[in-house]
C-alpha positions in Angstrom: -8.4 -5.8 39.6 -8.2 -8.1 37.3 -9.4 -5.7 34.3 -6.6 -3.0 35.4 -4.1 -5.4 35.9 -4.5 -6.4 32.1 -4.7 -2.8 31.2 -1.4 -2.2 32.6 0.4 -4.7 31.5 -0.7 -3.8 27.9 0.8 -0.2 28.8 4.2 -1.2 30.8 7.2 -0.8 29.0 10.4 -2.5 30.3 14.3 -1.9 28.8 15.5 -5.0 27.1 19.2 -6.0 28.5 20.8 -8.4 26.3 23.4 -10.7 27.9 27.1 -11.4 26.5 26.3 -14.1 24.7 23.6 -12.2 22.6 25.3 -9.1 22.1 27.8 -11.3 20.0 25.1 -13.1 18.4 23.6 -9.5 17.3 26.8 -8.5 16.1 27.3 -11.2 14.1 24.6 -11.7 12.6 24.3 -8.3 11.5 27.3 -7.9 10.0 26.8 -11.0 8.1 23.3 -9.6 6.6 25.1 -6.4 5.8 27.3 -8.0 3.6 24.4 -9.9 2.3 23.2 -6.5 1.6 26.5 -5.9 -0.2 26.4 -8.5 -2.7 22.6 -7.7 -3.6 23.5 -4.4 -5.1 27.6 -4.3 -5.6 27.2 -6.1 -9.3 24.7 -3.5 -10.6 27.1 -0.6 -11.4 30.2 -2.9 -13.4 28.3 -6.3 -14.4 27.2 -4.0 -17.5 29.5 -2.9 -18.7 32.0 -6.0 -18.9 29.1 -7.5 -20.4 28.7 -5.7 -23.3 32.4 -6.4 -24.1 30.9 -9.8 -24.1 28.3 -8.8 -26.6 25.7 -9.3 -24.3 22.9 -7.5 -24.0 21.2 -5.5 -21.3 18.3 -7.8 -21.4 20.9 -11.0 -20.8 22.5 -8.7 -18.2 19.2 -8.3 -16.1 18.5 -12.1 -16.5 21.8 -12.2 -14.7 21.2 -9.7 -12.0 17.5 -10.7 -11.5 18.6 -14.6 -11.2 19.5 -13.8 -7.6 16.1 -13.0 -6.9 14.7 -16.0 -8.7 17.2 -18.1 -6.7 16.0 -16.9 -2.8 12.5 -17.3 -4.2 13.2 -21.2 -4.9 16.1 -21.6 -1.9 13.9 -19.9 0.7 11.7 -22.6 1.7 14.1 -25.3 1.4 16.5 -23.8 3.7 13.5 -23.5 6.2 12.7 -26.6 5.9 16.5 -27.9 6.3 16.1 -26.3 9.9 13.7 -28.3 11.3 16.0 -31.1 12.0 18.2 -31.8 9.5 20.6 -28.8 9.6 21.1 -26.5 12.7 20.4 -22.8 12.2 23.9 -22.0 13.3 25.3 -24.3 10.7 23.1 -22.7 7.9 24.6 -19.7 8.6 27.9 -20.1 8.6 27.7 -22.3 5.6 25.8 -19.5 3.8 28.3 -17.0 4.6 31.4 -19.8 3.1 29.2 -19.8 0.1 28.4 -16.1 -0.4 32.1 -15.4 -0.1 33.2 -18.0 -2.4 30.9 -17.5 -5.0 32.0 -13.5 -4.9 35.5 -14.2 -5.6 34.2 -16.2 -8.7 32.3 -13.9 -9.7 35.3 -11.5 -10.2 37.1 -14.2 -12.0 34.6 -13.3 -14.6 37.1 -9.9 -15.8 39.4 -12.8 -16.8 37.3 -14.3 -20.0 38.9 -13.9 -23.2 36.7 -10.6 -24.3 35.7 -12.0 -28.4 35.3 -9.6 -31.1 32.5 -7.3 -31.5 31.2 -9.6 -34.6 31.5 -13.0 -32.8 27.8 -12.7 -31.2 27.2 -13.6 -27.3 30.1 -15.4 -25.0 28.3 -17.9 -24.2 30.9 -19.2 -22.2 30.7 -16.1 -20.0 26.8 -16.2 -20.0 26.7 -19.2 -18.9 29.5 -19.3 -16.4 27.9 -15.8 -14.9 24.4 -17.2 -14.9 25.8 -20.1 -12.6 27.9 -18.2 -10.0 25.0 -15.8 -9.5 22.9 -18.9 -8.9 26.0 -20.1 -6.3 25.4 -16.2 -4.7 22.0 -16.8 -4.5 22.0 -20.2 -2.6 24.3 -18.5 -0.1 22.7 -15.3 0.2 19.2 -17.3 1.0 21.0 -19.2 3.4 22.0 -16.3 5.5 18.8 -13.9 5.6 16.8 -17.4 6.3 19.2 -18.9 9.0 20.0 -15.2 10.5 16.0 -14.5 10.4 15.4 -17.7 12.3 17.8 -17.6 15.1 16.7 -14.3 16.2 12.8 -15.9 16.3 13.9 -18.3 18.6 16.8 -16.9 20.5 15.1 -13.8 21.0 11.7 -14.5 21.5 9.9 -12.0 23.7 11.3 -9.4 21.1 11.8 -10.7 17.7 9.6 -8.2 15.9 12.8 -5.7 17.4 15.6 -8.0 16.3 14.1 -8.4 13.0 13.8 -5.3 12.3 17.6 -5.0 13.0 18.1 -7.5 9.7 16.4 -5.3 7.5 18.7 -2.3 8.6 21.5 -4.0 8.3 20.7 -5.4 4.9 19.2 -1.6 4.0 23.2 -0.5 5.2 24.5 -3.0 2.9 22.3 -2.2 -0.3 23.2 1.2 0.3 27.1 0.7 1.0 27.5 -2.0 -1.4 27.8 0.2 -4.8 30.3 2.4 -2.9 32.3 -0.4 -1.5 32.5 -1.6 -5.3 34.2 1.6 -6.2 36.9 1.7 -3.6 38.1 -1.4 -4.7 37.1 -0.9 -8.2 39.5 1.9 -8.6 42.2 -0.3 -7.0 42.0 -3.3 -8.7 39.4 -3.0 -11.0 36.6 -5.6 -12.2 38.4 -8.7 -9.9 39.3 -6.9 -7.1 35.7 -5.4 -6.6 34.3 -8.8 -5.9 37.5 -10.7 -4.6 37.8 -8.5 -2.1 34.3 -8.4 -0.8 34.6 -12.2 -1.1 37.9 -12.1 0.5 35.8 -10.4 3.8 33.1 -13.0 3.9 35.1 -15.5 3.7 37.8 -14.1 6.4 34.3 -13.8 8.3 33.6 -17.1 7.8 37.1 -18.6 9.5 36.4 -16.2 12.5 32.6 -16.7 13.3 33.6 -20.5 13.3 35.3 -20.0 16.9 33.1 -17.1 17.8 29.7 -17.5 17.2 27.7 -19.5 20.5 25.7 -22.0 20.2 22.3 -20.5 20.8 18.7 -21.7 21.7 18.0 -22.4 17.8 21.1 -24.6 17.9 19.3 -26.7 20.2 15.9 -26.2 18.9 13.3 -28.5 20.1 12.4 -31.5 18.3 8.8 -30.7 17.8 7.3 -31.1 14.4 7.4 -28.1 11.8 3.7 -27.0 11.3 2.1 -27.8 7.6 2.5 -25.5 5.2 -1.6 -25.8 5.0 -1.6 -24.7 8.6 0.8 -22.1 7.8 -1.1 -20.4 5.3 -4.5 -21.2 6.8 -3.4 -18.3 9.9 -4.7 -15.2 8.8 -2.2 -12.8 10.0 0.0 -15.3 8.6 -1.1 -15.0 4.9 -1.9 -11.4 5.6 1.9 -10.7 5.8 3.4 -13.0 3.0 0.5 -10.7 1.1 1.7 -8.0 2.7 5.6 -8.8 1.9 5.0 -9.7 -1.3 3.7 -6.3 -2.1 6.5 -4.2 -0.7 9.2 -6.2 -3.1 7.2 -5.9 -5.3 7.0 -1.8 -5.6 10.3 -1.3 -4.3 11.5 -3.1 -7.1 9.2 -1.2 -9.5 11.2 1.7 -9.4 14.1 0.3 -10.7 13.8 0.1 -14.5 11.9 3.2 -14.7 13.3 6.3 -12.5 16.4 6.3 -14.4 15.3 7.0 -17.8 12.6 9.3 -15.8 15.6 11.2 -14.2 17.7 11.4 -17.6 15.2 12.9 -19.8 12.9 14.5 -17.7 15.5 16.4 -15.8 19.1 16.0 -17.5 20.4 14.0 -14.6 23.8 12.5 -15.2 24.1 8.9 -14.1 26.3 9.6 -10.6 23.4 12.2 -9.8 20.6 9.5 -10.3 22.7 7.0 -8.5 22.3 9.3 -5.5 18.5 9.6 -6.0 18.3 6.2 -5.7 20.0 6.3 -1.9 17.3 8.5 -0.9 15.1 5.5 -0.7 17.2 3.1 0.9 18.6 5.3 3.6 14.8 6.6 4.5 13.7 2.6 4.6 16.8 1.9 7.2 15.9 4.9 9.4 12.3 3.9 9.5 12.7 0.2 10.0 15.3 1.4 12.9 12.4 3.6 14.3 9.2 1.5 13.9 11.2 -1.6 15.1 12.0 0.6 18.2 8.3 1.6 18.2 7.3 -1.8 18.7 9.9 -2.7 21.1 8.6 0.1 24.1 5.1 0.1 22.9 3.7 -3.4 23.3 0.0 -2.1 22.0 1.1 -0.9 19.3 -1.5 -2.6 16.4 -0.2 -3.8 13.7 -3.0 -3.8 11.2 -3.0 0.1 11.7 0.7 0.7 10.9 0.0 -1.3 8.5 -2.5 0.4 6.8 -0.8 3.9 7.2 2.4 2.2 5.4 0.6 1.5 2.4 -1.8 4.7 2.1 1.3 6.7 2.4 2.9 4.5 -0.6 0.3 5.0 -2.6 0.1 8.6 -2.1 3.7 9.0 -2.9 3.5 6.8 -5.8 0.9 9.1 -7.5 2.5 12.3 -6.8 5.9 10.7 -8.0 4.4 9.8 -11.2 2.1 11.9 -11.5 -0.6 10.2 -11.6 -3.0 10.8 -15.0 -6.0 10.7 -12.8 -4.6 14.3 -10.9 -4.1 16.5 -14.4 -1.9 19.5 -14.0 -0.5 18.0 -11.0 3.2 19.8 -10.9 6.5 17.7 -10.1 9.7 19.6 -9.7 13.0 17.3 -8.7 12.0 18.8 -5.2 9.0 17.0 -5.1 10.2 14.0 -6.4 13.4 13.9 -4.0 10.1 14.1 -1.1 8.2 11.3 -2.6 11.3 8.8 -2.7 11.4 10.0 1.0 8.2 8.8 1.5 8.3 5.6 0.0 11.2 4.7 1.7 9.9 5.5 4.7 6.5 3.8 4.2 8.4 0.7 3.2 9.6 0.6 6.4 6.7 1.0 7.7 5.3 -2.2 6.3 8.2 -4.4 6.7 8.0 -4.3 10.8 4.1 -4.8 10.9 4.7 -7.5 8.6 7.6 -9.2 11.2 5.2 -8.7 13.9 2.2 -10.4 12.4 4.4 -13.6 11.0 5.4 -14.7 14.7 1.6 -14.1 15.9 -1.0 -16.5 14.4 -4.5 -16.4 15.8 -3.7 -19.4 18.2 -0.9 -17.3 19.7 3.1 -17.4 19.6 3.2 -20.3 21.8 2.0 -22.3 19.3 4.9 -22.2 17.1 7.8 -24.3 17.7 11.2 -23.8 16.6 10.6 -26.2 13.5 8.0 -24.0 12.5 9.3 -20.5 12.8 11.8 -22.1 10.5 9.5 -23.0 8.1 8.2 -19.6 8.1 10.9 -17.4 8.5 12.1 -19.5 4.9 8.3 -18.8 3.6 9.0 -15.2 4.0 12.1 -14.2 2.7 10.9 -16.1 -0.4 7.6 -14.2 -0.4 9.4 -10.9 -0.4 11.7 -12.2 -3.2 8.4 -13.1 -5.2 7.5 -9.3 -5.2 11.4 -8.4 -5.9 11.0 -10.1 -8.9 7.9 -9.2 -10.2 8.5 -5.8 -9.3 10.8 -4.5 -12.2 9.1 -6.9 -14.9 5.5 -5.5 -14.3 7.1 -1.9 -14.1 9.5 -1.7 -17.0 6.2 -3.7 -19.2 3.3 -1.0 -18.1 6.2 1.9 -18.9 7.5 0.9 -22.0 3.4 0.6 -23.3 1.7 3.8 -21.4 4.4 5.8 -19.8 6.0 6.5 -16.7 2.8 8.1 -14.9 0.7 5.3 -15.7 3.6 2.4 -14.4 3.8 4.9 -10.8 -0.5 4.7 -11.0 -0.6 1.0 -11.0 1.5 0.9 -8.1 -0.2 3.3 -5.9 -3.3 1.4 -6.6 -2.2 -1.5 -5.8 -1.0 -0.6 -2.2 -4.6 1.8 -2.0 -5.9 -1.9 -2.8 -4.0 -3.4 0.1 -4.6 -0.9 2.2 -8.1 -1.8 1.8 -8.2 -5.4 2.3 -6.0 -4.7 5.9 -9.4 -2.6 6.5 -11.5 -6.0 5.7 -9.5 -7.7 7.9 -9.1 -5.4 10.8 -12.8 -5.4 10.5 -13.2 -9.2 10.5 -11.1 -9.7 13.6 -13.2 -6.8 15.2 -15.9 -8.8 14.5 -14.4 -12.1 15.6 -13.9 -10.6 19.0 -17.2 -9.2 19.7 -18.6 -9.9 22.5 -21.8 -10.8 20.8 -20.2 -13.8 19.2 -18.9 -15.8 22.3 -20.4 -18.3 23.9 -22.1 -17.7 27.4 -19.5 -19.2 29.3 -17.1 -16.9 27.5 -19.3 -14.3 27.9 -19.7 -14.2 31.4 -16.1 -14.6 32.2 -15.6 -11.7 30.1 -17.8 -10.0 32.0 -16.7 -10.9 35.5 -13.2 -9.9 34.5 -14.7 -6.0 33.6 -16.3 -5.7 36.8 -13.9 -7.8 39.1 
C-alpha cells in the first residue's frame, strides 16, 4: 500500500557504516574544529593580564578578544563563497588550519614587547600588533568551521544534520579544554609557550593532513551555480535557522560579562571556582548536541520545529530562574539552583543548534535542490549568523546589567527566546496550513486521496 509503505519508511531506522575513507575524514576534521575550539577560548584567561602591563584596559582587551567574533562574521560568507569554484573545500581547510597555527605562535610572541612604564599610557605598538594577529586567528578559524561544515554537507549527505552535530561537539570539547590546555603549558613556559605550543600542534597538523586527508566528494564538487543569496533567504526554514542561530550566540554569549561579577559578590566565589561554573554550560551543550544529533540520526521523523521550540522554552525558563527574574518576586536562588539552570541552558542550546543544522540543508523545495555551490554558500551564511549573535550577545548583556541589574539582563533574555519560541509556533502553524489538504489543487487532491485509500 502505497500509504503504509510511506508510513514505514518514515519509521525505519537503519545503522550508518561509514567506509575508510570517511572515518579519516571524520577524524580529521574533528580534531581540526577542536582546536578551533581551542583557540576561541585559550586567550581569555592570560591575554588580561599581560595587557594591563601594557596599560591597556579591560575595555581594549575585550575589543581584542571580541575581534575574533567580528572577524568570522565578515570572513564567513566570503569563504563560502570562495567554495563554489574558486577554491576547493579541502584546500580551505587545510589552508585555514596553516593560518590558525601560524597566527597562534604570533600571538605568543606578544610576551616579548618591551612592557613601558606604568605612566607612559597605552602600547600602542602592542594594541595594534594584537588587534591584527587576532584578525589573522580569525580568518583562519572562519576558514576551518566554514570549509569543515561544508564537506560534511556534501560528503555526507543522507546524514549531515549527524555529522554536524559532531562539529559542534568537537568545538564544545575544544572551548572547554582550551583554558586548561593554556595552563599546562602556561606553567611550563609561560605567556609564549601557551600559544606556541598550541600553534606548534596546528601547524604539525597541518604538514600531516597534507598527505592524509582524501580528496572527498566536495573536492570534486559539481560545477552547478551557487543559489542567490535572495533565494537563500527567501526559504523559510532557511531564514528560520539563521534567526534561529543568531539567537543562540547571541544568549550564550550573554552570560559572559555578567555571571562572574554575579558569582563574586553574590556568593564569594573565587575566580578558579567561577571558572568551573562556567564549564557546566559547555560540557551540558556537548552532551546534548552528541544526544540530539544521535536523535536525529535513528529517528528520521523526528520534527524539527518542535525541538525547536522545546529548546528555546526551556532557555527561557532557565534564564528567569537564573536571574531571577523581577517579574517572579521572592523567587529563591541558592548556587544549587543556579549550578541547575547553567545545566539547562547548556543543554537547551544544544537543543537548538541540531534543529537548526537540520532545517539549513532542507528548504521548502527539498535537499535536492541544493547543489554543492550552494550548501557552500550557506554553510558560510551560518557560521557568520551564529557569530552575529556571539557578538551581540555580551554587548547587549553587560549594557542592560550595568543600567538595571543582573535579574533584568537574565529577563531580556528569556524573553527573547519565549519570543522565538513563539514565532517557531507561527511558523509550524503556517506550514500546517500550507499542507492542508484544503489548499491543493484537485489534481493534487485526488492523488492524495488515492494514495490514503490505495
Amino acid at each position: 500500500m502505497a500509504g503504509e509503505e510511506s508510513e514505514t519508511d518514515k519509521t525505519t531506522t537503519t545503522a550508518v557504516v561509514y567506509t575508510k575513507k570517511q572515518k579519516i575524514m571524520i577524524v580529521s576534521i574533528l580534531l581540526i574544529q577542536f582546536f578551533a575550539g581551542s583557540c576561541l577560548s585559550t586567550p581569555a584567561p592570560f591575554l588580561p593580564k599581560l595587557s594591563e602591563k601594557h596599560n591597556i584596559g579591560s575595555s581594549l582587551t575585550g575589543v581584542i578578544l571580541s575581534l575574533l567574533s567580528a572577524g568570522m562574521l565578515i570572513f564567513s560568507p566570503i569563504c563560502g563563497k570562495l567554495m563554489t569554484g574558486k577554491i576547493s573545500p579541502r584546500t580551505m581547510l587545510l589552508a585555514g588550519i596553516f593560518t590558525m597555527g601560524v597566527s597562534s605562535v604570533l600571538f605568543g610572541l606578544l610576551a616579548y614587547f618591551p612592557i613601558p612604564s606604568a605612566d607612559s599610557g597605552i602600547n600602542y605598538w602592542f594594541l595594534v600588533a594584537a588587534l591584527a594577529i587576532r584578525l589573522l586567528m580569525a580568518v583562519g578559524t572562519t576558514a576551518v568551521f566554514t570549509s569543515g561544515s561544508t564537506i560534511f554537507a556534501i560528503s555526507f549527505k543522507d546524514n549531515s544534520t549527524t555529522v554536524l552535530s559532531y562539529i559542534e561537539t568537537a568545538i564544545g570539547l575544544g572551548v572547554m579544554a582550551g583554558p586548561a590546555l593554556g595552563s599546562g603549558f602556561y606553567k611550563a613556559g609561560g605567556f609564549m609557550l601557551t600559544f606556541s605550543g598550541i600553534g606548534t600542534i596546528s601547524i604539525l597538523m597541518f604538514f600531516t593532513l597534507v598527505f592524509v586527508f582524501p580528496y572527498t566528494d566536495a573536492s570534486d564538487a559539481d560545477e552547478g551555480q551557487a543559489a542567490s543569496y535572495k533565494w537563500i533567504f527567501l526559504q523559510p526554514n532557511i531564514s528560520l535557522s539563521f534567526l534561529c542561530t543568531v539567537v543562540t550566540g547571541l544568549m550564550w554569549t550573554s552570560l559572559d560579562p555578567v555571571l562572574e561579577p554575579e558569582l563574586r559578590k553574590k556568593f564569594g566565589l573565587e575566580e578558579e571556582i567561577c571558572a568551573l561554573i562556567f564549564i557546566v554550560l559547555s560540557v551540558m551543550y556537548t552532551v546534548a548536541t552528541a544526544i540530539v544529533g544521535k536523535v536525529f540520526e535513528k529517528w528520521k521523523q523526528v520534527d524539527s520545529l518542535k525541538v525547536l521550540f522545546l529548546g528555546l522554552l526551556l532557555a527561557s525558563l532557565a534564564f528567569a530562574m537564573l536571574g531571577p527574574s523581577p517579574f517572579i518576586p521572592g523567587l529563591p536562588r541558592p548556587l544549587w539552583v543556579l549550578l541547575i539552570c547553567l545545566g539547562v541552558l547548556g543543554a537547551a542550546f544544544g537543543a537548538l543548534v541540531v534543529p537548526c543544522l537540520n532545517l539549513l540543508l532542507s528548504p521548502e523545495s527539498g535537499p535536492e535542490s541544493l547543489n554543492d555551490a550552494s550548501k557552500a554558500v550557506i554553510m558560510g551564511i551560518w557560521n557568520s549568523a551564529f557569530s552575529l549573535g556571539d557578538l551581540t550577545g555580551p554587548i547587549i548583556s553587560g549594557t542592560v546589567a550595568e543600567y538595571s541589574g543582573f535579574g533584568w539582563a537574565m529577563t531580556a533574555c528569556s524573553l527573547t527566546s519565549l519570543t522565538i519560541a513563539v514565532v517557531v509556533v507561527i511558523f509550524k502553524m503556517y506550514r500546517r496550513r500550507q499542507r492542508s489538504p484544503d489548499l491543493k489543487g484537485p489534481d493534487e487532491e485526488r492523488r492524495s486521496l488515492l494514495a490514503t485509500n490505495s
